[in-house]
C-alpha positions as CSV (number, residue, x, y, z in Angstrom):
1,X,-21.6,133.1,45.7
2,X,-22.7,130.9,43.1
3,X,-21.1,133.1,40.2
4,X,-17.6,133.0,42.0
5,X,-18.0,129.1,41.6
6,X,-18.8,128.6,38.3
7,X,-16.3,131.3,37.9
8,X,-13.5,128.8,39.4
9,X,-15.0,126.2,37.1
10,X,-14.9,128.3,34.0
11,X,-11.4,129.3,34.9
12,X,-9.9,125.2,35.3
13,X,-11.5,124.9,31.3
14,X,-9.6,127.8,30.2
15,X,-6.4,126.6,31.8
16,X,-6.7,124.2,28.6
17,X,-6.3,126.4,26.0
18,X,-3.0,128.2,27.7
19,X,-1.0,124.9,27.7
20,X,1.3,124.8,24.6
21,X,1.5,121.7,23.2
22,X,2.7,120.5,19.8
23,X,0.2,120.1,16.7
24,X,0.0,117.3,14.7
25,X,-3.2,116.0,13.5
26,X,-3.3,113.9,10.5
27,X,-6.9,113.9,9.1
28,X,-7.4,110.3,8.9
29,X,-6.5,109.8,12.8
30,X,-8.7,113.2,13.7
31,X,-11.6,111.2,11.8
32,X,-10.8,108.1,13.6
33,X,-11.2,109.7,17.0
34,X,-15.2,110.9,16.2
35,X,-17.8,109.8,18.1
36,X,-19.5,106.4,17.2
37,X,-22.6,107.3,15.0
38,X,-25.9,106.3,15.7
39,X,-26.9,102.4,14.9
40,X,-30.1,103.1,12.8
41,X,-33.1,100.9,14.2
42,X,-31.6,100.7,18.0
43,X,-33.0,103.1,19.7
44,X,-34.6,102.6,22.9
45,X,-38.6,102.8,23.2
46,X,-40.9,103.9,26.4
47,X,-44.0,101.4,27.0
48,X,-45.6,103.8,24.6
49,X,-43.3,103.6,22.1
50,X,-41.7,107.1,22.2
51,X,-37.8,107.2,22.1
52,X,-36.3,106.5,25.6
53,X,-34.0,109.4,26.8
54,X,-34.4,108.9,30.1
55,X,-31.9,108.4,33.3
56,X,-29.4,111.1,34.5
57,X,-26.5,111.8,32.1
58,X,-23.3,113.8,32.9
59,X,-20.8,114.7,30.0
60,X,-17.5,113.1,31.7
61,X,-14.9,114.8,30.2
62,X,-14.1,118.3,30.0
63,X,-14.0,120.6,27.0
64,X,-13.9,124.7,25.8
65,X,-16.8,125.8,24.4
66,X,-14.4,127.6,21.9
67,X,-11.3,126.3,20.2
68,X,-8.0,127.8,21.3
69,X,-6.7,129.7,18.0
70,X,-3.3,127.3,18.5
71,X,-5.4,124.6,17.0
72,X,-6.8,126.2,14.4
73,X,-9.4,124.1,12.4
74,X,-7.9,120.8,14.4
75,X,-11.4,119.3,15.3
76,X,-10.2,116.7,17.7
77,X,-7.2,116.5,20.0
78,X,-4.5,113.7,19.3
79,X,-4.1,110.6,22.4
80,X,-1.0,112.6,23.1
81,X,-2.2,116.1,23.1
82,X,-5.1,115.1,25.5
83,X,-2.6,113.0,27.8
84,X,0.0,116.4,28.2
85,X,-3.0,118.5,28.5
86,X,-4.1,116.5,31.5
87,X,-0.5,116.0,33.2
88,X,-0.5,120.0,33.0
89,X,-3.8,120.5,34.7
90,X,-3.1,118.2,37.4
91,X,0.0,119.9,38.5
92,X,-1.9,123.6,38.3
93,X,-2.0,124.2,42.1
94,X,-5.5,126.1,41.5
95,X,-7.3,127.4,44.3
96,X,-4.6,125.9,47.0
97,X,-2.4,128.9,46.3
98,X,-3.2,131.2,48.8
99,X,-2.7,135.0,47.6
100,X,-1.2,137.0,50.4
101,X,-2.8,137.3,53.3
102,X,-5.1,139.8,54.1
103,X,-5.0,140.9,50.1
104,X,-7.9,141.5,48.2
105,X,-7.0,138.3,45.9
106,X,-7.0,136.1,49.1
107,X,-10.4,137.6,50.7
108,X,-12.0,136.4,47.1
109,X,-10.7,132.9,46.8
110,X,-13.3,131.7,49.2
111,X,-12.5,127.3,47.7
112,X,-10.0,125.5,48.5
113,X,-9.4,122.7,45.2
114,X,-11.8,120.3,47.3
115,X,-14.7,121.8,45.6
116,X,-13.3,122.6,42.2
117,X,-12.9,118.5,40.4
118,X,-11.0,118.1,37.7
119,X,-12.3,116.0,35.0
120,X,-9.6,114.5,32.2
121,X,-9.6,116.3,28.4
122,X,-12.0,115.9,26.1
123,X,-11.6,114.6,22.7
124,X,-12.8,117.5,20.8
125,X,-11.0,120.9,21.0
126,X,-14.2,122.6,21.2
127,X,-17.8,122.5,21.7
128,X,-18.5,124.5,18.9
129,X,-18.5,122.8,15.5
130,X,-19.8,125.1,13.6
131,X,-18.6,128.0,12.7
132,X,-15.8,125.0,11.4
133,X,-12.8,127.0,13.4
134,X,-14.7,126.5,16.6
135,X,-15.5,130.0,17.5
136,X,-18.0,132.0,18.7
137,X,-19.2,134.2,15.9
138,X,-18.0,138.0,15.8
139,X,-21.1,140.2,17.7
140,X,-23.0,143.3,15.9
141,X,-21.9,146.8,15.9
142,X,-24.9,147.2,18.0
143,X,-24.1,144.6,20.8
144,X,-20.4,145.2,21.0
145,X,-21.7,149.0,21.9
146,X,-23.5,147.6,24.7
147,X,-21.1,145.2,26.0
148,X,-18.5,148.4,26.1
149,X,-20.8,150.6,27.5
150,X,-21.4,148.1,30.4
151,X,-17.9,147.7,30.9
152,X,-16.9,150.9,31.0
153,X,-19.8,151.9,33.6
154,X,-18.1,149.0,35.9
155,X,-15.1,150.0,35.4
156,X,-15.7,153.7,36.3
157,X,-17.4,152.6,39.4
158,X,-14.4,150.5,40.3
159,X,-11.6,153.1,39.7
160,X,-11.2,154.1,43.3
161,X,-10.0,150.7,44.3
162,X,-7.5,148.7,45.1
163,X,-8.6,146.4,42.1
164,X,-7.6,149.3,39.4
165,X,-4.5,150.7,42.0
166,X,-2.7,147.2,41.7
167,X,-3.5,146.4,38.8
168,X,-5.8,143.3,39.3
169,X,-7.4,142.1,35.9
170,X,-10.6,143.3,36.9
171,X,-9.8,146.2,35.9
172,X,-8.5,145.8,32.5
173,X,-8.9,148.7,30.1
174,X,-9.3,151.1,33.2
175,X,-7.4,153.5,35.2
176,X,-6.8,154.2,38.9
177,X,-8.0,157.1,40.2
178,X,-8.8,157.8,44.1
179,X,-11.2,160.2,43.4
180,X,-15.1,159.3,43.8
181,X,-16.9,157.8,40.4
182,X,-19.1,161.0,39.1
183,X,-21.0,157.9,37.7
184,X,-22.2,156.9,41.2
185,X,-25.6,157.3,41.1
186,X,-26.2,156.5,36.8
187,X,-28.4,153.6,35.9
188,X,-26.7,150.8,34.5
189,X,-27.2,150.8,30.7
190,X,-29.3,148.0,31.0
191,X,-30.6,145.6,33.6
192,X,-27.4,144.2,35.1
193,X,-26.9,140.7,36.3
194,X,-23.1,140.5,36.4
195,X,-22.8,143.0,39.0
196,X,-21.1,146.5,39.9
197,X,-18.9,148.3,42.7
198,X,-22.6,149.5,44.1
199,X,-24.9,148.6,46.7
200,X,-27.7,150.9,46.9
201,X,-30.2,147.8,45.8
202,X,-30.4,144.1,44.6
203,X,-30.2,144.6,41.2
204,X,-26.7,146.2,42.0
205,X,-25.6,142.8,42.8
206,X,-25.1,139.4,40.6
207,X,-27.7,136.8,39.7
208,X,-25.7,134.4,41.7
209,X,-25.5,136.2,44.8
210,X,-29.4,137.2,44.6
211,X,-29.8,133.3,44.5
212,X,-30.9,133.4,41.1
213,X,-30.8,130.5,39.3
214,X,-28.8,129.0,36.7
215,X,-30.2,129.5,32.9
216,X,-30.0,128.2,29.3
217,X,-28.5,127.2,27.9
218,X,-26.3,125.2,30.2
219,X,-22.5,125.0,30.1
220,X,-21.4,124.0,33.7
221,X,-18.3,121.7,34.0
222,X,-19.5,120.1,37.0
223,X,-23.4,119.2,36.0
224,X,-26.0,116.8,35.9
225,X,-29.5,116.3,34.1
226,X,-32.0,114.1,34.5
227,X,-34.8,113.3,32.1
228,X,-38.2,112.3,33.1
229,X,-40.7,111.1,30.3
230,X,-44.8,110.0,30.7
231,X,-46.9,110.2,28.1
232,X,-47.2,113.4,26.0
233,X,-44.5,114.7,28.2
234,X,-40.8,115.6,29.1
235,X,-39.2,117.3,32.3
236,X,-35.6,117.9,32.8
237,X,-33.9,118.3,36.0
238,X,-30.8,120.0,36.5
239,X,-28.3,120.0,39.2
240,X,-25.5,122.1,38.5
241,X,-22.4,123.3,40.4
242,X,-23.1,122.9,44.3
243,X,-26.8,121.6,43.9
244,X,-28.3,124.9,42.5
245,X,-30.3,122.9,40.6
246,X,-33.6,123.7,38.4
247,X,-36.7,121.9,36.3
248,X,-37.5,123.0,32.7
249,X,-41.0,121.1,31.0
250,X,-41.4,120.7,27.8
251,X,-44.6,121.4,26.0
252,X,-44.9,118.4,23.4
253,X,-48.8,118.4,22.1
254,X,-48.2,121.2,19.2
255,X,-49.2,124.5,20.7
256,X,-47.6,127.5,19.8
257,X,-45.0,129.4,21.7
258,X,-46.2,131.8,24.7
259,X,-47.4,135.5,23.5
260,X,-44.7,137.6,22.7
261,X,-44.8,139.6,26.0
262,X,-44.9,136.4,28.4
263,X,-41.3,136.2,29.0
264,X,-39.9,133.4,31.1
265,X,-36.3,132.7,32.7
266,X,-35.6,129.5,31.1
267,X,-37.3,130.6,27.7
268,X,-40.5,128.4,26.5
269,X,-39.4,125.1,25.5
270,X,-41.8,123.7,22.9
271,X,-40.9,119.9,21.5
272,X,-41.6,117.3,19.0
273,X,-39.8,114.3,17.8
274,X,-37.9,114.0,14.5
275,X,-37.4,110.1,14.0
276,X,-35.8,108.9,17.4
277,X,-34.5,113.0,18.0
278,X,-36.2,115.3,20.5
279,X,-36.2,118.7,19.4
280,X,-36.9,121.3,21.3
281,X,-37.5,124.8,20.1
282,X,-36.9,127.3,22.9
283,X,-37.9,130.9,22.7
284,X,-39.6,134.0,25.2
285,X,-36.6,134.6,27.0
286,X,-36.3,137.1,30.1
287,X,-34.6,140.1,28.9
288,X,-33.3,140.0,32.9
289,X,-31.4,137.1,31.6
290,X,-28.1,136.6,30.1
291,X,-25.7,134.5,27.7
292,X,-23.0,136.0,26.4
293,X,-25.1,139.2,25.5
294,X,-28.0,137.9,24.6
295,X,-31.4,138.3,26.3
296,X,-34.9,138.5,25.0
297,X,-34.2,137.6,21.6
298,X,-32.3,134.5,22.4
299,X,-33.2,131.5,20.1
300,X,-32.2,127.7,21.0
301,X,-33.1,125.1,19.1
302,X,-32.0,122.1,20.9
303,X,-31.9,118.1,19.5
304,X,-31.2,115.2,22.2
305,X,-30.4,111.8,20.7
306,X,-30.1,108.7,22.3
307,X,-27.0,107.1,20.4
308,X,-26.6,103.8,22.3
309,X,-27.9,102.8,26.4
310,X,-25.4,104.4,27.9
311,X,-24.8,107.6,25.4
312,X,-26.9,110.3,24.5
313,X,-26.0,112.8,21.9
314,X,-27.0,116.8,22.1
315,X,-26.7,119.1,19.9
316,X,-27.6,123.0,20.2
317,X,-28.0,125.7,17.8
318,X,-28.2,129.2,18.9
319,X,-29.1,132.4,17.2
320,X,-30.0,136.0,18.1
321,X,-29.7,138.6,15.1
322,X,-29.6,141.5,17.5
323,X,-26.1,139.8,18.9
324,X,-24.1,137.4,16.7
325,X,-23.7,138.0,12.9
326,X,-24.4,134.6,12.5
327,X,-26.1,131.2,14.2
328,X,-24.1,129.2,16.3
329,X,-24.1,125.2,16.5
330,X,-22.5,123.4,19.7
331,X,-22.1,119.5,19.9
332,X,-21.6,117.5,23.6
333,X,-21.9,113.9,24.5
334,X,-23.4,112.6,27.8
335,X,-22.7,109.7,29.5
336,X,-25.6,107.8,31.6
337,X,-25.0,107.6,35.4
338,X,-26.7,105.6,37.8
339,X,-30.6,106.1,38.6
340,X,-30.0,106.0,42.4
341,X,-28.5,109.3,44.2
342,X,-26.2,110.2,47.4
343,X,-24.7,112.9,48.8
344,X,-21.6,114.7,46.6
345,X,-18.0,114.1,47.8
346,X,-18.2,117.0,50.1
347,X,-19.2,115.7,53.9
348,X,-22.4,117.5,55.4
349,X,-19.3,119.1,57.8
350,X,-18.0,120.2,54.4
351,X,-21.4,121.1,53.7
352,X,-22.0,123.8,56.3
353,X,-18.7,125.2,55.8
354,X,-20.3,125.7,52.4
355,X,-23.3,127.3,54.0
356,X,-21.4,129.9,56.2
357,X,-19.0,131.3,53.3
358,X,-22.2,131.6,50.5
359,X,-24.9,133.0,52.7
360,X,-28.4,132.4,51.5
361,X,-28.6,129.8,49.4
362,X,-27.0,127.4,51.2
363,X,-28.6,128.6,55.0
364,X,-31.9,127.7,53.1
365,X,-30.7,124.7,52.0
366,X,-29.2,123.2,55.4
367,X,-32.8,124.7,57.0
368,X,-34.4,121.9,55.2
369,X,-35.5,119.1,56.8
370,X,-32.5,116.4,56.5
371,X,-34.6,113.9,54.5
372,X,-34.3,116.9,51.7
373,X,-31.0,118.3,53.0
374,X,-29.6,115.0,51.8
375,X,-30.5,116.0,48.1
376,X,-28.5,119.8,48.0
377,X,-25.3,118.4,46.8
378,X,-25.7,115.3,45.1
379,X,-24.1,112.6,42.7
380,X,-25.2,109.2,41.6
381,X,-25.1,106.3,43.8
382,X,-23.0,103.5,42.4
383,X,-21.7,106.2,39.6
384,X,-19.2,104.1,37.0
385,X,-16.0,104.1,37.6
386,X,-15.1,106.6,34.9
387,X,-17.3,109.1,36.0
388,X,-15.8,108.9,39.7
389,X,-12.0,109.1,38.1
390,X,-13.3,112.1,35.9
391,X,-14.4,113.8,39.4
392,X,-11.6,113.2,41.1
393,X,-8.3,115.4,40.5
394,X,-6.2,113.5,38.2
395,X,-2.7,112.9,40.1
């Protein structure tokens, strides 16, 4: 059930955008609100004199990856903007609202708002800042005939239930029709990982519920990373969501990328250092994975700087020919956390409830012995205090 979760996460950030809320942003305030550039010469330096990134960071603030068109080409949300956008949110009642019983809506809201935290606004209206109206550039002919011709396959193998005969927005774009789908037995038109109406095998089913992992690059709401560095190399560990957590390496000693026709779920990361920036070039993607349409020829190209000892700055340029007319550049700002770890703000009771509703993953996890059951759902010990109000729901 991993999907459904990050689903409920992505759907608490999109709540952002529907709020209406007056505009007003003078340029000289918007550039006042920017985050602190680097101070040249202070950067942090490992006993062997490479730029320190390491420690676990967590961005503490929520923000869109795109800009809501109401705002235009307003980079950065005014003090009062951010402060209605947050009253709003906090009176959403989520996930507590219980759908009628015994509907379809109710069966699928398996959380309660307990495991969906809120964090407060961010300053910037998006993540993207470039293309300048924050937006994720227009697709090809060619992908936007791929993305229909998957919907429309899900959609005809859906049209037989109660999802198209009430109307549920699932089934946008489709028609109800109790009939059998003649498209029952069709290959999807392309290796699916969102999904279908189909159950003849696991690849009818979602990454998520296969207990695949997450993938790059990372958006999560709710995440963590922590960066490792020795000598010559770089590891990242991320713990996103409800622990599903995974480790990426980087290659830093100059080789080239992998062959062509090694393909890896998290890509190749290859990286270097520009000045006091890591940048990683990440390539060799899985075409069984997925972001926003774009598989095997998915391109990252990814810099991490360390702006002062408790911020580090990332930014994230992504390009694939085949989908987007255009590269795309995304800017976020972690915060450091503590270096020592605890168990999230679920209970371990909490915890097996978590188990029994999302099946496999998490009976693997409680399996575990409990000196590594202690580590599935975790947070930083002694976390600041902003980072605990930005995880709790803001009242």
């Amino acid at each position: 059930m991993q999907n459904r979760f990050r689903a409920s996460i992505i759907a608490i950030v999109a709540v952002v955008p529907a709020v209406a809320v007056a505009i007003s942003a003078p340029i000289a305030w918007a550039q006042a609100q920017k985050p602190a550039p680097s101070v040249q010469g202070a950067a942090l330096k490992t006993p062997w004199g490479d730029p320190d990134l390491q420690g676990i960071w967590m961005e503490e603030t929520d923000t869109p990856l795109q800009r809501p068109a109401r705002f235009a080409n307003q980079e950065y949300f005014t003090p009062e903007q951010r402060a209605e956008l947050d009253q709003v949110r906090s009176a959403l009642a989520g996930k507590d609202q219980r759908a009628e019983r015994g509907t379809e809506l109710d069966v699928g809201g398996s959380y309660n708002q307990l495991f969906v935290p809120r964090k407060h606004s961010g300053v910037r209206t998006s993540m993207i800042v470039d293309p300048p109206n924050g937006r994720i550039p227009p697709m090809t002919a060619e992908a936007q005939k791929m993305a229909a011709a998957e919907r429309e396959f899900r959609l005809a193998l859906i049209r037989a239930t109660d999802t198209c005969k009430l109307q549920y927005r699932g089934c946008a774009g489709g028609k109800y029709d109790p009939t059998p789908s003649p498209r029952r037995a069709e290959l999807a038109p392309r290796y699916s990982v969102a999904g279908m109406n189909r159950h003849d095998g696991p690849e009818d089913f979602a990454a998520g519920t296969r207990c695949l992992p997450g993938r790059l690059p990372e958006f999560a709401s709710i995440s963590f990373r922590r960066i490792v560095q020795t000598p010559g190399g770089i590891s990242m560990i991320y713990d996103v969501g409800q622990g599903q957590g995974w480790q990426r390496t980087m290659v830093m000693d100059g080789r080239p990328h992998l062959p062509p026709h090694v393909r890896q779920w998290f890509g190749d990361s290859r990286g270097h250092w520009e000045g006091d920036t890591l940048v990683i070039d990440v390539t060799n993607f899985s075409p069984k994975t997925d972001f926003q349409g774009s598989r095997e020829n998915l391109h990252l190209v990814e810099r991490w700087t360390r702006t002062s000892p408790t911020e580090l700055a990332y930014e994230l340029t992504i390009e694939d020919p085949t989908v987007w007319v255009r590269p795309w550049t995304v800017k976020r700002e972690f915060t450091r956390q503590s270096d020592e770890e605890i168990k999230s703000i679920t209970s371990r009771a909490a915890s097996k409830e978590i188990m029994r509703s999302r099946g496999c993953c998490a009976a693997r996890a409680w399996r575990r012995p409990p000196s590594q059951r202690d580590a599935v759902l975790i947070l930083p010990r002694k976390t600041k205090p902003s980072a605990i109000q930005a995880l709790r729901r803001i009242r």
